[in-house]
N, C-alpha and C positions, 0 to 999 in steps of 0.2 A: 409609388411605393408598393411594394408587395405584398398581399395579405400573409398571412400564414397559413390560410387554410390551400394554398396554390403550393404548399410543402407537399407536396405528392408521398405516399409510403415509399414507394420503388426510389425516388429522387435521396428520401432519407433509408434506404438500405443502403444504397452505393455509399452513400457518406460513412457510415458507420462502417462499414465494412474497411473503407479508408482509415476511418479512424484505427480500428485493431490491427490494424497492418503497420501503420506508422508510428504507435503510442510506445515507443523506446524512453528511456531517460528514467525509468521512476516517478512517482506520482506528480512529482512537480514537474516534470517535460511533459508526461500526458495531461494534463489540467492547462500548460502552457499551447499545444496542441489542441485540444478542445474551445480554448480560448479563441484560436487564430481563426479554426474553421466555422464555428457556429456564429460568433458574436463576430467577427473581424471579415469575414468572407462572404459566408452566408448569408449575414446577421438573421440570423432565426432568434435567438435570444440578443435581451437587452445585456449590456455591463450588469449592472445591481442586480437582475432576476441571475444571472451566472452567479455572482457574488453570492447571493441570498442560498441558492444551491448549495453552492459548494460549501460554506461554510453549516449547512446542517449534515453533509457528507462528511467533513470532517469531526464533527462531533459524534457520528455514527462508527460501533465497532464494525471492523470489516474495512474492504477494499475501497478507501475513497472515491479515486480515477473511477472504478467500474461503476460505482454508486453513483455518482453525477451521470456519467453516460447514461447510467438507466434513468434518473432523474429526465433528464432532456427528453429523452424519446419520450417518457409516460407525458410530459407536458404538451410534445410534440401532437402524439399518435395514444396517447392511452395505454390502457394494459402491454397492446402488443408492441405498442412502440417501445416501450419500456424493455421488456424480453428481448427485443430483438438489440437492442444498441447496449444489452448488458451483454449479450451474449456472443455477441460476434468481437465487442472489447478483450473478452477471455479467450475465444476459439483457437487462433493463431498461436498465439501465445503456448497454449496447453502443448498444443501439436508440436512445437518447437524445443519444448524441456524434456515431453517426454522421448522424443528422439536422441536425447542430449543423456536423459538417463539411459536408457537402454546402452549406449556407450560408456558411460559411465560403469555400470556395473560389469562389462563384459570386457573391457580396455583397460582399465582405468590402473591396473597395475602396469600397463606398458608406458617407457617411459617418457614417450611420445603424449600421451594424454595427460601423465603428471605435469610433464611444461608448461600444458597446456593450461590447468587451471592453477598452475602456478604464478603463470603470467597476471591471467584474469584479475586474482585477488589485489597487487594493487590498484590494478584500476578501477573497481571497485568502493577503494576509500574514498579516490577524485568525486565520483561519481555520487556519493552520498554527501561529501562536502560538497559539491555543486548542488543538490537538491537544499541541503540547510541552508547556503545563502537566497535562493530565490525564494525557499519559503518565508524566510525573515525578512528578506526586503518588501515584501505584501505585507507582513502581519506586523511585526514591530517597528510601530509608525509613531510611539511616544515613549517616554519613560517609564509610563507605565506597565506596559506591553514588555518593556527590556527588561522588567524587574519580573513578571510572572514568569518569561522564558529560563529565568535563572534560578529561580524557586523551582520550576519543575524539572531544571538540568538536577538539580542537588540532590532535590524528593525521589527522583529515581537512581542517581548514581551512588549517592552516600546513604541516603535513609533505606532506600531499595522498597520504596512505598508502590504498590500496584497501579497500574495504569489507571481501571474506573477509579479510584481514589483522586490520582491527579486530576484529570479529567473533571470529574465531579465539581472536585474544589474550584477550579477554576470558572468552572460552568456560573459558581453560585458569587462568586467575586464579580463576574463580568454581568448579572443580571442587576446586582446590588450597584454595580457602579455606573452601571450603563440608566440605571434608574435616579441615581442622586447624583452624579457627574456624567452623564450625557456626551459631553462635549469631549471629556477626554478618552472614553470607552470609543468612541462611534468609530465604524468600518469606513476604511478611508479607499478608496481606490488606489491600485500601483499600479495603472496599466495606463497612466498618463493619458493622450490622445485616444487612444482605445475609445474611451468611454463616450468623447464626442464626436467620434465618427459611428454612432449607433444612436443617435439622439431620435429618439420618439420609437423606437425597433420595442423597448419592455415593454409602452403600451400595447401594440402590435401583437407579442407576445402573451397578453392578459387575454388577450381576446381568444386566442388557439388557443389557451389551457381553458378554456370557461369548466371543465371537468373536474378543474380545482376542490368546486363545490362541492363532490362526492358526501353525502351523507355515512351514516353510522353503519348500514345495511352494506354497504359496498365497502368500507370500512372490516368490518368483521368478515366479510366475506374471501377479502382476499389476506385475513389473517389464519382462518383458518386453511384454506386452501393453499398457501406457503408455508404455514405452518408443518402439515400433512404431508407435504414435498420433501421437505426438511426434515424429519424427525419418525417418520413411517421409514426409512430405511432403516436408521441405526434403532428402532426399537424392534425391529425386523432379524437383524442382526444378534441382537441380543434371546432373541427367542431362538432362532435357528443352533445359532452356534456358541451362546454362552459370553460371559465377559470377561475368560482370559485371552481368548481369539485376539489376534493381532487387528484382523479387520474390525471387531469390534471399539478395540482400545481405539483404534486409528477414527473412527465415526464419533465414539465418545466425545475423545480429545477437542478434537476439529469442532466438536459443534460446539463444547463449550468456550473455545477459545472464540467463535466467531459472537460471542456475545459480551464477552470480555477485553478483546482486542482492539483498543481503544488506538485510534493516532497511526491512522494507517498502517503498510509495509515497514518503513524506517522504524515507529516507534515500538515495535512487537515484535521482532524477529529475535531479539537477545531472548523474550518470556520464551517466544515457542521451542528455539533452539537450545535453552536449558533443561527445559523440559523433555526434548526427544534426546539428547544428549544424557543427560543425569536421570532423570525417573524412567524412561520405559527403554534405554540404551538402542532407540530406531537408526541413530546416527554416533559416528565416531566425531573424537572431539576436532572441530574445524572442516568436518564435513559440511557445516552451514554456509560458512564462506563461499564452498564449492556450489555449493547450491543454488546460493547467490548470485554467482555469478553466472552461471547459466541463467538464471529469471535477468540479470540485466541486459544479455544478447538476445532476449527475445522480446518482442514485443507483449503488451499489457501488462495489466497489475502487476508490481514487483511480489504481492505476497503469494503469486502462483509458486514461490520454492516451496509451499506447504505441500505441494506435490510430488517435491521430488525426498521432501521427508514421509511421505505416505509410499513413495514407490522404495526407497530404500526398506524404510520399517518393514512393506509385504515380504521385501524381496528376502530378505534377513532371519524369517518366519516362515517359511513358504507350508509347511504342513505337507502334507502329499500331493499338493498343487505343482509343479510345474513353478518356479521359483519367477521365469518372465514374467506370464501368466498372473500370477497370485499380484506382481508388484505394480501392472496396469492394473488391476482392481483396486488395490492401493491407492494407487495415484488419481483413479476414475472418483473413488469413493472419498477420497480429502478433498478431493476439487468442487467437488456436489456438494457436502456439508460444509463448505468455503461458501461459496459464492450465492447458492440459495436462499439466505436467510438476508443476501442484499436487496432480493427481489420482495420480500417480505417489511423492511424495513424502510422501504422507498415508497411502496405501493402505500400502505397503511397510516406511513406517516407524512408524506408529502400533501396530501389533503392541506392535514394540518398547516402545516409547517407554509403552504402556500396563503392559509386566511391570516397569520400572524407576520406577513410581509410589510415590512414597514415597518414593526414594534421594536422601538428604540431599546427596550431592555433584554427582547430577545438577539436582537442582531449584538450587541455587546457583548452578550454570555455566549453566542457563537464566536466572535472576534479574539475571546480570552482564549477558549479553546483552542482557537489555533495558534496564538502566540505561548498558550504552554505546552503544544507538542513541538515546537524549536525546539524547546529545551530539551523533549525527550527524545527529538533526532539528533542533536549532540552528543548527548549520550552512547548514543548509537556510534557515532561517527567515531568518537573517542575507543567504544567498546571493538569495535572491527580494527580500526588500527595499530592499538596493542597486540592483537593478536596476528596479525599480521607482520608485522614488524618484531614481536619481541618472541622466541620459541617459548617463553616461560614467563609466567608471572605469581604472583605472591599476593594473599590478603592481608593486609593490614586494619587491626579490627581498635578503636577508640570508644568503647562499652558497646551501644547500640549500632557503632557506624562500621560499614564494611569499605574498605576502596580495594580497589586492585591493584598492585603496584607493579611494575615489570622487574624481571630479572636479567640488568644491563648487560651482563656479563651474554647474557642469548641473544643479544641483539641480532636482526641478518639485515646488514648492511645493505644487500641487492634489494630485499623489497621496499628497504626503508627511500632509497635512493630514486626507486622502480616510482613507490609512494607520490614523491616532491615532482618527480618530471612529470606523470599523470595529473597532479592537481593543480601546478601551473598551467601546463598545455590548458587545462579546461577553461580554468578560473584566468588565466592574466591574455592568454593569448585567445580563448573564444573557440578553440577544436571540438570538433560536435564528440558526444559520445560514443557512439560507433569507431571509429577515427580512435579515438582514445583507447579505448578496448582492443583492437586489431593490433597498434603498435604495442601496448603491454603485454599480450601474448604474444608476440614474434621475441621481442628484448627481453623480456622474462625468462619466454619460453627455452630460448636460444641458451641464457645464460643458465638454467637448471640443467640443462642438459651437457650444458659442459665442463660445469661445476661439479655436478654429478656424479 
């Protein structure tokens, strides 16, 4: 059997470098991904140390997918390993939207490129229903679990309660039950055989993190030194050029969202996109979509479309800059106060989070957490397909409750139609995503254009 310290750095760059190349699908393909290669392939990691991972990534605001990457590697290789498998997860990716924007803004009325993300958008809803179901088939594993996913579908769609809010709640349901009912809180594995073809690989694994132990001094030290990373631009910003500055707003925003942005990509992109939409007008309405669907043809974190609303918002603003110009510093500068404060929230707390391995009440109040962000990727699921399918919609308000109701008479038939043969193709017949995407825009495309 192989030690772990036989992981050579160079052996774990090429991995990770594979990783940000292949991490398509949305967080649940790149976690399904990560899965395959580390614990299944490799086995550098145990089942449960991945499980144990992942589920304090998903109770962290910010990019899950990248946050586990970086998790692995610091467990791996430390500080650097961390950096480097956070950062090659986003690299590709980056490089591939912002190529997608710059067309975007310079095309995007020909109507060649409208087809194009005309197409995109239903495949899009397949694609976020195939993440809901893979997410749910891991986390809601009792009735219990069914009943918190549907508490926070409601808390978010009708109550229109804030993500920490849900979050939170459920945090403190899953500690209290995981503590007096044990047995029916406990994280259950869904990776079937997975987990016994790794048998003895987590202790293996304990041995290459012994770093776990980091004390207080190493602790504070890599908080304030991300901190500093984080937060020395946009106060930077705010001294240079003031806070009606577009690039300021844009550093603002971003930073506070990445400490509010609870339930990865799927569960935040309605908050962001209302926000750049309705409060500071960076995007037109259903420009998010489009956005979207560029961050799904590219590899890594789905919530990299923060970037293509940070390149629109410069672009929209340009000042006496040079309008291209102005909207890669946009997109440079939402991407940095994105991702930065993941390297922050891994390093600092992973210590921890490592010596509380095991503890029945913590792994429950991570376990809830994940089964009440189903609910708030339904949400999601629900909110993208109305607007995809219906040109108009309507609030219906019942005192304190808002819902959105569509406006039948708008229906467009082609994407609803577009919709159903994309989320079969996924869901009944097993067509990879890619595949899915390519034929929505060809049949989309085709049909706007002739529609048109």
């Amino acid at each position: 059997m192989t030690s772990p310290t036989a992981v050579s750095f160079r052996e774990a760059l090429a991995v990770w470098f594979k990783v940000g190349l292949l991490s398509f699908g949305g967080p649940a393909g790149q976690i399904a991904l990560m899965h395959r290669i580390l614990v299944e392939e490799k086995r550098w990691i145990g089942e449960e140390r991945f499980l144990h991972a992942l589920n304090y990534c998903m109770l962290l605001p910010g990019p899950e997918a990248q946050q586990l990457a970086c998790y692995v590697g610091w467990l791996l290789h430390r500080t650097w390993g961390g950096i480097v498998a956070g950062a090659l997860f986003v690299a590709p990716g980056f490089l591939v939207v912002l190529a997608l924007s710059f067309l975007y803004v310079t095309a995007h009325d020909t109507p060649l490129v409208a087809a194009l993300f005309y197409g995109l958008k239903p495949a899009v809803i397949a694609i976020v229903l195939a993440a809901l179901l893979r997410i749910g088939r891991r986390a809601l594993t009792n009735r219990v679990m069914l009943v918190l996913a549907a508490l926070a579908f409601l808390a978010i769609a009708v109550l229109h309660l804030p993500f920490p809010l849900i979050v939170g709640g459920a945090l403190v349901i899953g500690f209290i039950g995981g503590r007096r009912w044990p047995a029916v809180f406990a994280l259950k594995s869904s990776h079937g055989s997975a987990a016994g073809g790794v048998v003895g690989i987590a202790g293996i694994a304990d041995h290459a993190a012994h770093h776990r132990t980091a004390g207080w001094a190493y602790v504070l030290g890599q908080i304030v030194l991300w901190g500093t990373l984080w937060l020395a631009p946009v106060a930077g910003l705010w001294w240079f050029l003031g806070g009606d500055h577009v690039l300021t707003k844009l550093a603002t925003f971003f930073s506070q969202a990445a400490v509010v942005t609870f339930g990865g990509a799927y569960a935040v992109l309605a908050y962001i996109g209302q926000a750049a939409v309705g409060t500071y007008g960076w995007l037109q309405p259903g420009e998010m979509l489009d956005g979207l669907g560029m961050a799904e043809t590219a590899p890594g974190p789905l919530i990299k479309v923060v970037q293509f609303v940070g390149f629109l918002g410069a672009h929209r603003q340009p000042g006496d800059i040079d309008p291209l110009l102005m909207a890669t510093l946009g997109a440079l500068l939402v991407t940095w106060v994105t991702f930065i404060p993941s390297y922050l929230y891994i390093f600092a707390g992973a210590p921890f989070i490592e010596r509380l391995r095991g503890n029945v009440a913590l792994s429950a109040a991570l376990a809830a957490v994940t089964a009440a962000v189903v609910g708030v990727i339904l949400n999601l699921a629900l909110w993208f397909a109305l607007h995809v399918v219906f040109r108009e919609l309507h609030v219906v308000t019942w005192g304190e409750l808002h819902v959105d109701v569509p406006v039948w008479s708008t229906i467009d038939w082609a994407a609803l139609v577009l919709s159903v043969a994309a989320s079969v193709a996924m869901l009944r017949f097993k067509f990879g995503m890619l595949t899915v995407l390519a034929a929505s825009v060809v049949v989309g495309g085709a049909w706007h254009l002739i529609s048109g």
